[in-house]
N, C-alpha and C positions, 0 to 999 in steps of 0.2 A: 766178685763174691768170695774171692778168698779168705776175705778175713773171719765168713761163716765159721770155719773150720776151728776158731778160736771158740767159739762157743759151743764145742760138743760138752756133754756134760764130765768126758775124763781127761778132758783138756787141763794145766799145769792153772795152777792159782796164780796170781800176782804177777804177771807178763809185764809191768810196770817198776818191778822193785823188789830186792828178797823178801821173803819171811825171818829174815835173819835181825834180832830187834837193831843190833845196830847199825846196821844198814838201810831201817826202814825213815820214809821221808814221813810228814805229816799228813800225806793224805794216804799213804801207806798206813800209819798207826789207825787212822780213824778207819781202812776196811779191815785191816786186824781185829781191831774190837768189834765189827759189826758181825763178822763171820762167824766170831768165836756169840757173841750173842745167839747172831742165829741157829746154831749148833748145839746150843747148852738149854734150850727152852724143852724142858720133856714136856709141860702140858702147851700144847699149841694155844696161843692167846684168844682167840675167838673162839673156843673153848669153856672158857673162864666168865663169857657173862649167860647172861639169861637166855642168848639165843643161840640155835647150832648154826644158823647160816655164817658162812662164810665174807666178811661186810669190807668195805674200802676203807674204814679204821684200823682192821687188820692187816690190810694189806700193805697201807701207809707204817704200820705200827713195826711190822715186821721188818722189811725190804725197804720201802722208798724215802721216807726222811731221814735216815742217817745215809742213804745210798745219796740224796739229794745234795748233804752238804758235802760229800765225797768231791761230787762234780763241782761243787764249788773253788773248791781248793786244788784239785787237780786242773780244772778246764779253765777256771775262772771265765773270761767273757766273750769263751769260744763256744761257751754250752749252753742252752736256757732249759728247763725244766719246768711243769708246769701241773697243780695239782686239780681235784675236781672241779674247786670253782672258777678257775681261771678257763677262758675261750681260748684256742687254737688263732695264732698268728697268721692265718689263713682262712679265706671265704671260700667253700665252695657252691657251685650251683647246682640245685637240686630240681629235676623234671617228675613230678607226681603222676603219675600217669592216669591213675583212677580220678584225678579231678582234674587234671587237663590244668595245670597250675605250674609255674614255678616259683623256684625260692631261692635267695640265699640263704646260706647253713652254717654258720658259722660253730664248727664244732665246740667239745668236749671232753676229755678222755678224765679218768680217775685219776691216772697219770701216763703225762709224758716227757721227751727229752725231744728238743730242737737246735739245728743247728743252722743257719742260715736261713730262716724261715719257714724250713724244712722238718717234718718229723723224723728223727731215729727211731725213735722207740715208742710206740701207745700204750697203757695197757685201760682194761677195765674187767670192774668185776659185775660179778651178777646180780642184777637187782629184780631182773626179771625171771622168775621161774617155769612159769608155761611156754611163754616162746621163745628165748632166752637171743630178746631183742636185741643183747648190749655184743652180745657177738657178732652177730649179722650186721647192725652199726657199724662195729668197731669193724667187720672187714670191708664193707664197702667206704671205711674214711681212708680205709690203710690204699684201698685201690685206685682211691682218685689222688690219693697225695703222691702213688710210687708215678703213676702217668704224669701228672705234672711235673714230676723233680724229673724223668726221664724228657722232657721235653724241654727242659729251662736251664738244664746241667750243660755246661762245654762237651765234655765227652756225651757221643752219640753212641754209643755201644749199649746203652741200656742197662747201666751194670747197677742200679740205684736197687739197694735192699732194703726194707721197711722191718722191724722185728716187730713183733704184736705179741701181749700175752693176755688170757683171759684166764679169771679165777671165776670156778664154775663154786655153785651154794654149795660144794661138800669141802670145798677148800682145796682143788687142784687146780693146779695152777699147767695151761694149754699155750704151748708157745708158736708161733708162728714165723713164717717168713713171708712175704709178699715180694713180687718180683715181675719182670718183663723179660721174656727172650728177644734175640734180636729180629730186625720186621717184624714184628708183631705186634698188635694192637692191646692183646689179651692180657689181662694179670692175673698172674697163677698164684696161689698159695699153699705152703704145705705147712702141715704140723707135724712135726716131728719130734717132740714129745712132752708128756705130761709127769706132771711134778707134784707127789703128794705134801702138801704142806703139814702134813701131823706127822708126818716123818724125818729126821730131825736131816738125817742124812740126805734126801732129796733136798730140800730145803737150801742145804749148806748148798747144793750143787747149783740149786736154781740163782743166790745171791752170788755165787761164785763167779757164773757166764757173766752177770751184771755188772764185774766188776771188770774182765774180761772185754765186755761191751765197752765201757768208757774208754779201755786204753785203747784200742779200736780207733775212735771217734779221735783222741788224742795226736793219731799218727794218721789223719785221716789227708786225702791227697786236696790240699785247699784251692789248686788253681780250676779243678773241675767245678767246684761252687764262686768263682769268682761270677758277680754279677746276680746272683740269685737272691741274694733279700732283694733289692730291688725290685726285680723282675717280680717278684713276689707279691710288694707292697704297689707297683704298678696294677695291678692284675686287682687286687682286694679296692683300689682304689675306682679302679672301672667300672667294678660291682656295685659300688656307693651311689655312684653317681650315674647309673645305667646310663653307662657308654660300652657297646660291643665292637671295638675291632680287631677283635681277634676270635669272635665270633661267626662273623658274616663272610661272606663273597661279596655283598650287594652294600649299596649306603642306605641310612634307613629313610624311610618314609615321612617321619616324624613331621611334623608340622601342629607350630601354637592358633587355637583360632584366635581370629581380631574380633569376635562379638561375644561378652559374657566374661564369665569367672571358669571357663572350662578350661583342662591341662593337667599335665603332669604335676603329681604334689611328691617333693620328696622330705615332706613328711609322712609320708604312709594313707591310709588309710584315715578318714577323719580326722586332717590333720587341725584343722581348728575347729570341728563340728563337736568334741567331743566333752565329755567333764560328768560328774555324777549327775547334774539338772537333767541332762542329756538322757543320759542312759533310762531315768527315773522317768520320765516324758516318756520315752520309749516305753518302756514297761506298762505304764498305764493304758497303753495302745494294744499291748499283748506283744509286744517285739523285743526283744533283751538286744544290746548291741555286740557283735563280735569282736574282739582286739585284733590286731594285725599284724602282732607279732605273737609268738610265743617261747614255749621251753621243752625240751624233747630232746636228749642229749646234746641240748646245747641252742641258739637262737635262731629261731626261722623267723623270717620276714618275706614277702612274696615280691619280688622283684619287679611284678606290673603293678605298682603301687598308683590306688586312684587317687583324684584330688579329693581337697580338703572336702566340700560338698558331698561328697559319697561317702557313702558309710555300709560297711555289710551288715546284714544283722539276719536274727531267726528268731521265727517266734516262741515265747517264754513255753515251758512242758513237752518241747517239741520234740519226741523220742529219736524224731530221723534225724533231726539238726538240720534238716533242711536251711538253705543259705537265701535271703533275697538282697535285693539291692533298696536299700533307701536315699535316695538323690535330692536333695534341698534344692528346691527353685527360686530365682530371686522373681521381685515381682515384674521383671521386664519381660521375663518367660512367656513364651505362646506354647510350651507345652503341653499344660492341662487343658489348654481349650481345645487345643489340636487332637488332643487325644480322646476328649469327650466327645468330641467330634465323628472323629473316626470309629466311637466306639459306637455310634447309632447308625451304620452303613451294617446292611445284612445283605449276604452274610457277612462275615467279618472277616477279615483278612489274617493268613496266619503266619506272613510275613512281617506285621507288626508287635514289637513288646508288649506286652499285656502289660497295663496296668492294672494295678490289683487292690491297692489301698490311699488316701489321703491321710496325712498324721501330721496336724498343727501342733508344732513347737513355739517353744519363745524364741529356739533359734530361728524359725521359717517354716515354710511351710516342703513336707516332705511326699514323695512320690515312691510307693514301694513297689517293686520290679520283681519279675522271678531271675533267679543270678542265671546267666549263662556266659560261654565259652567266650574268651574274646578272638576275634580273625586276629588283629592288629597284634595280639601277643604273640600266637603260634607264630607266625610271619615273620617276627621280630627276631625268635628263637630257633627257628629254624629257616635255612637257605631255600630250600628244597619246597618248604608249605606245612612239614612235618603232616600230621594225621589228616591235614587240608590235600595234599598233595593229587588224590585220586580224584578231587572232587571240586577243580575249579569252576570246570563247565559247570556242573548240579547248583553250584554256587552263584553262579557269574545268570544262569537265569532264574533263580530266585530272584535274585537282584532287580534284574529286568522284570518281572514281573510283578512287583510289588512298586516299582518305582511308577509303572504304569499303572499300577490300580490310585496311586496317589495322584498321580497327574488328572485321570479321568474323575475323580472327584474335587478337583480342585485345589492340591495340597500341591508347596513343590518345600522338600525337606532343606534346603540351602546347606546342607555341611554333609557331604554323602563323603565318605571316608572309609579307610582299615578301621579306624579308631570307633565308628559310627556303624558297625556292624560285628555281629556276633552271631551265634548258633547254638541249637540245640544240642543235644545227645545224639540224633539222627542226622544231624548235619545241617537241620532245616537252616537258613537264613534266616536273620531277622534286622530290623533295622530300629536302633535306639535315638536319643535326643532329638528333641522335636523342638528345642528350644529358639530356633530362629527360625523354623518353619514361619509359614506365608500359606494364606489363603487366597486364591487368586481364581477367577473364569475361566482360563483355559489358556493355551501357550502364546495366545498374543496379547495377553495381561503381561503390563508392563510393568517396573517398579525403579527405583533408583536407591535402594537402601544396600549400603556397601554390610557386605556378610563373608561368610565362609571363611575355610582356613587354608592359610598361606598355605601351596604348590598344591591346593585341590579347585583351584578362582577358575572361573570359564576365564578368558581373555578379553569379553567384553565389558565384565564388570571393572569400573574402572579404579584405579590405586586407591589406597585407604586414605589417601588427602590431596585426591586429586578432585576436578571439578565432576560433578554431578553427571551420569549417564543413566539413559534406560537403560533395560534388556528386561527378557522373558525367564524369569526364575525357573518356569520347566525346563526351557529350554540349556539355562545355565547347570541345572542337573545331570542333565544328559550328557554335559560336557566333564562334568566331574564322575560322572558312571563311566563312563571313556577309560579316564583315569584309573580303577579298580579293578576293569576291564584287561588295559592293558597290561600292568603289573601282573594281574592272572595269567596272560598268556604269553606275557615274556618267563614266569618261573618255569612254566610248562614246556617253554620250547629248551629254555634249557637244560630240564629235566631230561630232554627226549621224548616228550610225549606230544601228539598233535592237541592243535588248539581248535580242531574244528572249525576252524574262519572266527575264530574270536577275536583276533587280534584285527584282522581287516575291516571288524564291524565297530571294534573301539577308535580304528581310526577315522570312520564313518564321521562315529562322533565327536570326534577333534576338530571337524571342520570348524574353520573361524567366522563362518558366513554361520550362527543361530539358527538360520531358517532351513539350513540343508541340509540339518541335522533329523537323522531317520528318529522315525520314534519306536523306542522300548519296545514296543508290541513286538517286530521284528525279529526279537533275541529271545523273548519270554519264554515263549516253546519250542522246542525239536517240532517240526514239520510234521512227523512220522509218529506222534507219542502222543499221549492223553495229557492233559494239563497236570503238570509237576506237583507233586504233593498225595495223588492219587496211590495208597498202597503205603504211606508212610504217618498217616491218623491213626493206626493202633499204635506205630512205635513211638509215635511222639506222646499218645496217652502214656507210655509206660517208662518216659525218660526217668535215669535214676536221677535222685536228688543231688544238686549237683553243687558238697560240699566240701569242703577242706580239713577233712577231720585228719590229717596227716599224723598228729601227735599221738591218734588215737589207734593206728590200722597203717604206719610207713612201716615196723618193722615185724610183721604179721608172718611166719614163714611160709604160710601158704601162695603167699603173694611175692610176685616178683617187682623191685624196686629199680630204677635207674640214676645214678649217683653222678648228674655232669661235673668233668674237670674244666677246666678254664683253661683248653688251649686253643690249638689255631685252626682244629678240624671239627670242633662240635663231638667228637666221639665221646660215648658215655660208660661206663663199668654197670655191671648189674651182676647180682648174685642173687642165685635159686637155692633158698637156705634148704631145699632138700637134697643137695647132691652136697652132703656136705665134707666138706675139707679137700674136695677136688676142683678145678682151677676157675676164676674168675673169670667167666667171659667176658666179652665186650662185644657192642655195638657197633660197627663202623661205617 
């Protein structure tokens, strides 16, 4: 960090080249005239129009576009620069914590400077004046970029300094440093000081550092960033294509089913459901459809992106924004029967998704859901289970217990998965798609229809183009509950937590012999307990709405935010914009 010391504010002008004119080079002449500009303006420009706030045309007007082509001509194609509407060279991943969501974020700053993929310098101004979101932004971008560059730099010491300035609505300009000590997880930031811009002499001081800063960057040590665009552009490229290995401990789960139009869409959300007929359809229904990206200092898109066939939406007036799910069935679907089905069994089970609406399209016919949590996300995103973690067993007989209330009515779900199960706000279980569901007598109902998804198959159903076999669809559930089963109780034990005999009971169900596979009832309840669910009917009446207004409530200061980097430990930055300008914790 020595070269901080270059930017105190009575630090020498022009470290680069005299002030002596003929001595000066040509990116010397051009910060010659920008200082002397800056210094000669008595009435400060944003000043001069209709408004007093302080805007990023001043700020551009003043400092950054003649500072910009400086860096052109001094760095040439060692520097990038980048103004409001251009995106940061860099994705990162963002955990929402109020909606139990992730995203990639691909920022924004008013302006910045990069060098190897890497930020130097961010600034932004104020656009928000009640919670003055663009600072709390601006420093949880600065802390997930110093943790990454401290992680992907040659040198391990930690010495990667991030500068940040924010121009607050009265026209002072707040400068920052962001930074890491050594062992430590943490990123601290300090301000150390502010810069009235209607004064002509701070001003001079503040364009002066900046000038200061380039030559900096100029003499900067390049074999510590050798390898880092890459490293960089490897890492944005993993996000594209949700691939985690550098993510996880574990390999994922993942698996395509072989029955249906169901999977990953990496086009987003409604990737071919959508168009104005769409949306117009919907409306008539009383449901507006939700986009899947948006804009909020810059591009969020949610990282567990459904396939084309789903589509989020809320209904039109809806003050809460409550979110549901709209899923297009094709007509091979046994879903709706299965579910009208199960919707006449009293009582009703509250392990199953509610259906809530039918909505005939021209595209098809649609199925509206209430949104909840997915397991297969958390799972995905964290090692450990993340907010799952305390709660496998609570989870793992839900499961069981709902698996057997479908068996005892004659239903066996054929696709029991991470992917195939989600949760409430309380944690409840619930089990989605019903879409290859079977209706069958009981477990020695036989079938020979090849289903399910690749690495959740019992072992008796035979290859997807092999010759025709029974088996007992309950019984083949049981074998993919195994599987859920054990995955729960292998995170658990490697968390260090017991599994209560879960793991001995999923291997129960792994027998290869169908018939000696115990049933569900076994696992459903604790011995010692009232039946699960008992004690958690008023919480589930009161579950919040469970939406993604991130754009609307991410930079709130009330509220604390978690800003993931994209290294090799999952560890996250988060700032408490009440403690403010003292050090950035972290998660670890």
């Amino acid at each position: 960090m020595e070269w901080v010391a270059a930017l105190l504010p009575d630090h020498n002008v022009g470290l680069d080249d005299s002030l002596e004119p003929s001595n000066l080079t040509t990116a010397g002449l051009l910060k010659l005239g920008h200082l002397l500009h800056v210094a000669s303006n008595e009435v400060p420009i944003w000043r001069t129009r209709n408004s007093s706030r302080f805007g990023e045309i001043d700020g551009n007007g003043i400092l950054f576009y003649q500072f910009a082509v400086y860096l052109d001509v001094l760095l040439r194609t060692k520097v990038s620069y980048k103004f409001g509407t251009e995106s940061w060279p860099l994705t990162l991943v963002v955990s929402v914590e109020d909606d139990n969501m992730h995203y990639s974020y691909t920022p924004r700053s008013d302006f910045s400077v990069w060098t190897h993929n890497l930020p130097r310098l961010i600034v932004e101004v104020c656009s928000d004046t009640t919670h003055h979101n663009d600072r709390t932004r601006m420093l949880l971008q600065g802390a997930s970029a110093v943790r990454l560059a401290n992680r992907t730099l040659t040198d391990k010491e930690r010495k990667f300094v991030l500068m940040a300035i924010y121009f607050t609505e009265g026209g002072f300009a707040e400068r920052y440093f962001l930074y890491q000590v050594k062992d430590s997880s943490k990123v601290h930031y300090v301000q150390d000081f502010k810069f009235d811009m209607s004064n002509k002499v701070e001003r001079f001081q503040l364009a002066k550092q900046l000038y200061n800063f380039a030559f900096c960057l100029k003499d900067a040590d390049a074999d510590k960033f050798s390898g880092v665009a890459s490293k960089i552009e490897e890492i944005n490229a993993s996000i594209r294509q949700n691939e985690w290995p550098a993510f996880y401990t574990r390999k994922s789960t993942k698996r395509a089913r072989t029955d249906g139009d169901e999977g990953r869409s990496t086009t987003g959300q409604g990737g071919t459901g959508g168009g104005s007929g769409a949306q117009e359809e919907f409306e008539a229904e009383g449901y507006e459809l939700v986009p899947d990206r948006f804009e909020s200092g810059g591009t969020w898109e949610p990282l567990y992106k459904l396939p084309p066939h789903i589509r989020t939406v809320r209904r039109v007036g809806d003050s809460s924004r409550t979110e549901f799910i709209a899923k297009r069935i094709s007509d091979k679907s046994n879903e709706l029967k299965i579910l009208e089905f199960l919707r006449t069994i009293k009582p009703p089970s509250e392990h199953i998704i509610t259906l809530l609406k039918t909505i005939r399209t021209s595209l098809g016919k649609y199925l509206i859901f209430p949104k909840r949590s997915s397991i297969d996300e958390e799972l995905e995103f964290h090692a450990d289970g993340g907010v799952l973690r305390s709660r496998f067993i609570q989870l793992s007989r839900n499961l069981a217990k709902e698996l057997a209330f479908l068996h005892e009515h004659g239903v066996a779900h054929l696709d029991i998965k991470f992917a195939n199960l989600v949760y409430a706000v309380s944690f409840r279980l619930q089990i989605i798609d019903f879409d290859i569901a079977v209706r069958v007598k009981d477990a020695d109902h036989e079938i020979d229809k090849y289903c399910s998804s690749r690495g959740w198959i019992a072992p008796e159903i035979r290859e997807e183009n092999g010759p025709r076999t029974m088996y007992s669809p309950i019984r083949a559930d049981r074998w993919s509950c195994s599987r859920v089963f054990y995955l729960f109780a292998e995170r658990m034990r490697r968390n260090g937590d017991k599994d209560e005999g879960l793991m001995a009971f999923a291997t129960q169900l792994m027998d290869k012999n169908p018939r000696h596979r115990p049933s569900l009832t076994e696992w459903s309840e604790p011995s010692n307990a009232p039946p699960y669910g008992v004690g958690n009917r008023l919480e589930d009446k009161q579950e919040r709405p469970e939406t993604c207004r991130v754009a609307d409530k991410s930079m709130i200061p009330a509220k604390r935010r978690k800003v993931d980097t994209v290294d090799t430990d999952g560890v996250s930055a988060n700032v408490n914009t009440n403690d403010v300008a003292r050090p950035i914790s972290t998660y670890a």
